[in-house]
One Martini backbone bead per residue (centre of mass of N, CA, C, O) as a GRO file, in nm:
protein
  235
    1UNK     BB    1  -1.863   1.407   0.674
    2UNK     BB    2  -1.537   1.342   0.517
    3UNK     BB    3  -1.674   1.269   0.247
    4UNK     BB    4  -1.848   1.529   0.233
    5UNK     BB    5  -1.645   1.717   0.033
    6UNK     BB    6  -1.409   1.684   0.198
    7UNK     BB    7  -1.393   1.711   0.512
    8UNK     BB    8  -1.146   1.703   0.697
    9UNK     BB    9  -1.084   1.767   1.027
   10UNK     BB   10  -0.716   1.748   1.017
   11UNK     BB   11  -0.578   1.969   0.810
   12UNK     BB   12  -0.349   2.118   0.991
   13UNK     BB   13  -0.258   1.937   1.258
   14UNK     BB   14  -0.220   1.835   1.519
   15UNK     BB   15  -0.151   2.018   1.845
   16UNK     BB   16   0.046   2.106   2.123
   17UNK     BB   17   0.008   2.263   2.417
   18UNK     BB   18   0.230   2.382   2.576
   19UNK     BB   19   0.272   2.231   2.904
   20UNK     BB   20  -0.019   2.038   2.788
   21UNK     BB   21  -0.304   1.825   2.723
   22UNK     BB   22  -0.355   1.941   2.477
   23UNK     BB   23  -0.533   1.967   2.184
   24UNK     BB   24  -0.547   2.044   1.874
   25UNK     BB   25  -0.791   2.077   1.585
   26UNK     BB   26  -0.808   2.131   1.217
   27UNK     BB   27  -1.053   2.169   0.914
   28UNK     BB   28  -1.238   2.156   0.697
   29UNK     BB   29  -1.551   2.178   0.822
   30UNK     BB   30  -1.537   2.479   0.819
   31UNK     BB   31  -1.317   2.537   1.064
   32UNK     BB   32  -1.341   2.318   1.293
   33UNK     BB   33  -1.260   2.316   1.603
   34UNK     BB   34  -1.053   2.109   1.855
   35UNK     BB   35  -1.054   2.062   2.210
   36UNK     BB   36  -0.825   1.798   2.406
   37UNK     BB   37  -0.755   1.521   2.561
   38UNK     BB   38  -0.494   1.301   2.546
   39UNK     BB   39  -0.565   1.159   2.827
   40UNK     BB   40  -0.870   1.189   2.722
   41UNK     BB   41  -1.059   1.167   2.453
   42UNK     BB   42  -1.343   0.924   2.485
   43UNK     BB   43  -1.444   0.907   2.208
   44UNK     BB   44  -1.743   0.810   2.081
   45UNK     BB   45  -1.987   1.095   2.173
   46UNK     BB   46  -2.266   1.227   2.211
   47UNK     BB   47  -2.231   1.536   2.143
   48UNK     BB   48  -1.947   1.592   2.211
   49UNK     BB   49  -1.893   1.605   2.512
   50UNK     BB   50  -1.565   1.499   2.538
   51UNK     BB   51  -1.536   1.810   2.420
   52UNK     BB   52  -1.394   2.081   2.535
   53UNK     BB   53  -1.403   2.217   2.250
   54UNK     BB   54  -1.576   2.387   1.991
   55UNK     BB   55  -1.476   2.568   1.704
   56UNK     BB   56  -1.510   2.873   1.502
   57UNK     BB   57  -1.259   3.120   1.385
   58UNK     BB   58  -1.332   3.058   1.056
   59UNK     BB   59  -1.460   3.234   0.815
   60UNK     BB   60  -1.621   3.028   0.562
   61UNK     BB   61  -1.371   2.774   0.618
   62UNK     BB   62  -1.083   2.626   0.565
   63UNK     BB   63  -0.838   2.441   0.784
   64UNK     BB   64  -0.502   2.393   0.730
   65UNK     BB   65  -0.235   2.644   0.685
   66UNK     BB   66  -0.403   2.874   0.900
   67UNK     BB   67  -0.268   2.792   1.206
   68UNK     BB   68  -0.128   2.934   1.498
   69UNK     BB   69   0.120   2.955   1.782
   70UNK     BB   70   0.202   3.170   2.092
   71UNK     BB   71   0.304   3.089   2.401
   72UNK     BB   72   0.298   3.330   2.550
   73UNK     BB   73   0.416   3.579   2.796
   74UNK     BB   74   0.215   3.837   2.819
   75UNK     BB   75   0.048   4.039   2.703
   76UNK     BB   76  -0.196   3.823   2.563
   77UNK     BB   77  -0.104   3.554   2.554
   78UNK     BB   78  -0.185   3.234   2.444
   79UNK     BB   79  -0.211   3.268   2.109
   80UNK     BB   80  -0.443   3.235   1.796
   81UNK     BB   81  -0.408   3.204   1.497
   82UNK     BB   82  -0.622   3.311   1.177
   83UNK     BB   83  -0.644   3.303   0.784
   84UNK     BB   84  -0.934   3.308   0.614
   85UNK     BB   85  -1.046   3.298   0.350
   86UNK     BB   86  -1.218   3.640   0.286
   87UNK     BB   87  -1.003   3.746   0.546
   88UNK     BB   88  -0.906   3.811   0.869
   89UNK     BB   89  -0.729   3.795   1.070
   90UNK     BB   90  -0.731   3.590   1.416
   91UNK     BB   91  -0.756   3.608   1.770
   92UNK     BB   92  -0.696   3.384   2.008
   93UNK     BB   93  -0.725   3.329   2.369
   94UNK     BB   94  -0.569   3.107   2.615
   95UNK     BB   95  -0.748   2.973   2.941
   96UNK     BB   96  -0.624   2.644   2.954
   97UNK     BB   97  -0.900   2.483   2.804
   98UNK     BB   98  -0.936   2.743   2.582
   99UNK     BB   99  -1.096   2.956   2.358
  100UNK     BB  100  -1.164   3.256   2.342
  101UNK     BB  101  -1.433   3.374   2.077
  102UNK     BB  102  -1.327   3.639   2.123
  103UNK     BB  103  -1.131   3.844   1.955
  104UNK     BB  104  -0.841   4.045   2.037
  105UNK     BB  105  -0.762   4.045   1.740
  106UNK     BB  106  -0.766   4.207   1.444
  107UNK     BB  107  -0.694   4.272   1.106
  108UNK     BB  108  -0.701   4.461   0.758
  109UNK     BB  109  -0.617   4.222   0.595
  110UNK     BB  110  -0.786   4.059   0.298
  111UNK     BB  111  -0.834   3.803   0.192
  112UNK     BB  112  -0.876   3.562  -0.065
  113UNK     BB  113  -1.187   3.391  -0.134
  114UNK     BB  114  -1.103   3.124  -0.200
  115UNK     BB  115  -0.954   2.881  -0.128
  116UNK     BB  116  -0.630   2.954  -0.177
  117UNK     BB  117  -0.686   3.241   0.015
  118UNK     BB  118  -0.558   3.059   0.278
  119UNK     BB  119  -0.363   3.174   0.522
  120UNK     BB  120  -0.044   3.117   0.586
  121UNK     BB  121   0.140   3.036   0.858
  122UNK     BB  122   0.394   3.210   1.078
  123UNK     BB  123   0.648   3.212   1.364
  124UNK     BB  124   0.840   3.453   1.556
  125UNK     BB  125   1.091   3.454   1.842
  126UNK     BB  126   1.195   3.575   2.171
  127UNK     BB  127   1.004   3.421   2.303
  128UNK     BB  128   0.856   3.687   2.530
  129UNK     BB  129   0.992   3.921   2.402
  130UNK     BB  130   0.910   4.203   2.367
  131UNK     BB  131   0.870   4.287   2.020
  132UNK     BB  132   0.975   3.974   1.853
  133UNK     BB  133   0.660   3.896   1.738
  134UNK     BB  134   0.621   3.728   1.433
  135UNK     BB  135   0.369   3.729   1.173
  136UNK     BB  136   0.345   3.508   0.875
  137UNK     BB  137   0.197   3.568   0.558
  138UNK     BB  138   0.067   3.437   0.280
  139UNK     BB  139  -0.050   3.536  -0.095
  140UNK     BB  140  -0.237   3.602  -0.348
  141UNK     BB  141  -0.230   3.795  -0.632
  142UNK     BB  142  -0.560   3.850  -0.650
  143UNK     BB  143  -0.876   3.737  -0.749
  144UNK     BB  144  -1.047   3.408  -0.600
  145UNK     BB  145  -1.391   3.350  -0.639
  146UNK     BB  146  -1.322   2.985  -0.706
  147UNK     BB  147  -1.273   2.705  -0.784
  148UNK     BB  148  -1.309   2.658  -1.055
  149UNK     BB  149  -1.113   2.923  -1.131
  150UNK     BB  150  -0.862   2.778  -1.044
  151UNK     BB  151  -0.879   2.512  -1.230
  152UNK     BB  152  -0.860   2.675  -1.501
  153UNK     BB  153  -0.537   2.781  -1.390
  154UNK     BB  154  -0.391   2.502  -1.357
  155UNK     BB  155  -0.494   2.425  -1.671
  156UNK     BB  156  -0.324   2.664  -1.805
  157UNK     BB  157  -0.069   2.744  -1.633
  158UNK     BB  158  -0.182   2.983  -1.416
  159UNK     BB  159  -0.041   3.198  -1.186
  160UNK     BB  160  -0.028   3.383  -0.928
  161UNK     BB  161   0.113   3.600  -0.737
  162UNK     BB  162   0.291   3.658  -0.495
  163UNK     BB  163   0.277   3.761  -0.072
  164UNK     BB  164   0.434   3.856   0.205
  165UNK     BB  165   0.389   3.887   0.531
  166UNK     BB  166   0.463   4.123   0.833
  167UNK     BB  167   0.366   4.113   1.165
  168UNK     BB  168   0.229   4.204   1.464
  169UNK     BB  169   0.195   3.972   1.715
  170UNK     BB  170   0.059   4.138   1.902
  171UNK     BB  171  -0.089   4.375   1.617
  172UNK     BB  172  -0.218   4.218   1.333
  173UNK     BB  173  -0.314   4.545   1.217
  174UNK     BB  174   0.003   4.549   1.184
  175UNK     BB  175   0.253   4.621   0.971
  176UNK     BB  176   0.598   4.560   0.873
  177UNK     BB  177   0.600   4.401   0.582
  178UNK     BB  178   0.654   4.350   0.262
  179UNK     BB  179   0.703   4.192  -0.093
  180UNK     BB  180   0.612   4.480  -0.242
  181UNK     BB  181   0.828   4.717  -0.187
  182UNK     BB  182   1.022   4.554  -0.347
  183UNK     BB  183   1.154   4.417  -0.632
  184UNK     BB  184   1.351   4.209  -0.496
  185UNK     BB  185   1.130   4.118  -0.314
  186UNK     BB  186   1.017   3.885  -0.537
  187UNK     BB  187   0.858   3.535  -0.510
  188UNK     BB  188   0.650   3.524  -0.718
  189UNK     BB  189   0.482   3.256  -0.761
  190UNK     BB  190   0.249   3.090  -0.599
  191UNK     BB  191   0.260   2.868  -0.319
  192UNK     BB  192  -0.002   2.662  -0.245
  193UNK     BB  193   0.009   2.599   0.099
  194UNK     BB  194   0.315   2.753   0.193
  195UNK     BB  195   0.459   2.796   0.399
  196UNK     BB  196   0.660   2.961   0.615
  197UNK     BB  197   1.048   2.937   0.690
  198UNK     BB  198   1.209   2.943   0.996
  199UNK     BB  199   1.558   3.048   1.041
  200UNK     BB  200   1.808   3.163   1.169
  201UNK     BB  201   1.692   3.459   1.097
  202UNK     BB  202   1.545   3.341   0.858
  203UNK     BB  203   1.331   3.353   0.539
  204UNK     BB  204   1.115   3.092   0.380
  205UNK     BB  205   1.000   3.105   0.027
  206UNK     BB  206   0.823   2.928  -0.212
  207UNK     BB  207   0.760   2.848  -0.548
  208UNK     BB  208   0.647   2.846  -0.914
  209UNK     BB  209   0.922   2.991  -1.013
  210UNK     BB  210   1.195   2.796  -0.915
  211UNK     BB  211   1.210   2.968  -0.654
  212UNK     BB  212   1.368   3.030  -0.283
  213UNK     BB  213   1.326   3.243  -0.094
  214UNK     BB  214   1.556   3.488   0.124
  215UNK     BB  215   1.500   3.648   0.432
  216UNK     BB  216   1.662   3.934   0.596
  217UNK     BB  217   1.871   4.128   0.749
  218UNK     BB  218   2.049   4.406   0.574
  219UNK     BB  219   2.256   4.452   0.821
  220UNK     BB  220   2.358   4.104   0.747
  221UNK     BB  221   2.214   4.023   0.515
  222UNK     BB  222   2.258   3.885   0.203
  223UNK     BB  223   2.073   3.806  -0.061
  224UNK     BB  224   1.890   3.515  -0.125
  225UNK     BB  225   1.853   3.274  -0.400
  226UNK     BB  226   1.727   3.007  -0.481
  227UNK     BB  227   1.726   2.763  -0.765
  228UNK     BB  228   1.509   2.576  -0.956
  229UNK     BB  229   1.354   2.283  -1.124
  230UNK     BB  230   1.073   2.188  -1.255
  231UNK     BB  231   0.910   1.892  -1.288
  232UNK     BB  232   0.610   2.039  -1.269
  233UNK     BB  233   0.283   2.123  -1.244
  234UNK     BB  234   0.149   2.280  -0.957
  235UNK     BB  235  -0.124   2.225  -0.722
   0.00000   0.00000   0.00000
C-alpha cells in the first residue's frame, strides 16, 4: 500500500506519451511502472486488469525523477530511459501501447546504491535528427550503500560531491562529456533528485554548495555560474 514504506505510487509524476491517449507514471513501489489510457483509466478493478502495462524497467529501486521519454522518430523509435540506484542507465522502446520489456540498449556506468544514487535524468534533442539527441544525468561521488549512511550525513552537514555525466541518447553506453573531466566544470556538492535543466542551448544544474552551474558550447558560450546564498541546509 502506499503507506507501507512510503511507496507512493507515483513520484516520477505522470506524463503522457506525445500525441497519444497514454498516461505513464511510476513511484516508490519499488519503481513499478503503469501504462494506462487517461480517456478510460477503469478505476478500481480486481488484479488491475484495466491497466495496459505494469513493469518494473528499475531493478531493485524507486522511481522518482530518473526516467525520462524521448519521442523520437527513426532510430530506436519512442523511448523510455530510467536510471535505478545501484544500477546502469536502460532504455525500453515504446510498441504503441506499452513498453518492450527487454532493455533496447543499456548503460556501463553504475549509479551510487542507495537511496540517494537514483540518477536523475534529463533529454535535450533537435527533433528526431540524427545524432542531437543528448542523455544528461547527474549522480553523487562517492559510495552510498543504506539509507541510514544518508541520514547520517545529512545529519553531520557532510554531502556527497556531484558529477553530471552526458550520454548518447542512441547508444546511452556512450559517453559524450562529464563534469569531472575538468576542474572549471566541477558542479559542487550533489543537490540529491534535482534533475538538469536545458534551455536554448544551455544546461543548469544546481548545487548544495551555493551555486548553479551553466553549460554550454565552448565556442559560443563562456562559461557562467551563479552564486546563492543558502538559507539552510538542503535535505
Amino acid at each position: 500500500t502506499p503507506n507501507d514504506g512510503a511507496r507512493a505510487l507515483d513520484d516520477s509524476g505522470p506524463w503522457l506519451v506525445p500525441g497519444t491517449n497514454w498516461v505513464v507514471g511510476a513511484g516508490k513501489d519499488h519503481g513499478v511502472t503503469f501504462v494506462v489510457n487517461k480517456n478510460n483509466m477503469g478505476r478500481v478493478v480486481p488484479n488491475n486488469t484495466q491497466i495496459s502495462q505494469t513493469m518494473t524497467p528499475i531493478v531493485n529501486a524507486d522511481t522518482v525523477n530518473n526516467v525520462c521519454f524521448y519521442n523520437r522518430v527513426g532510430g530506436l523509435g519512442a523511448t523510455m530511459y530510467t536510471w535505478g540506484r545501484g544500477d546502469v542507465i536502460r532504455t525500453y522502446r515504446w510498441l504503441g501501447d506499452r513498453f518492450n520489456r527487454t532493455p533496447a540498449v543499456s548503460g556501463v556506468i553504475t549509479s551510487a546504491p542507495g537511496t540517494s544514487g537514483q540518477g536523475p535524468l534529463a533529454l535535450s534533442a533537435d527533433g528526431s535528427k540524427p545524432g542531437t539527441g543528448i542523455l544528461w544525468g547527474t549522480q553523487p561521488i562517492g559510495a552510498i550503500s543504506t539509507e541510514a549512511t544518508t541520514l547520517d550525513l545529512r545529519a553531520l552537514n557532510k554531502y556527497w560531491p556531484g558529477v553530471i555525466y552526458a550520454f548518447d541518447a542512441a547508444n546511452v553506453s556512450r559517453q559524450l562529456w562529464n563534469s569531472t573531466m575538468r576542474p572549471a566544470d566541477d558542479i559542487g556538492i550533489w543537490a540529491k533528485f534535482d534533475t538538469p535543466t536545458v534551455a536554448n542551448g544551455r544546461v543548469y544544474m544546481p548545487s548544495f554548495s551555493g551555486f548553479v552551474s551553466v553549460f554550454g558550447l565552448l565556442s559560443s558560450l563562456a562559461p557562467a555560474v551563479s552564486t546563492l546564498t543558502p538559507s539552510a541546509a538542503c535535505e
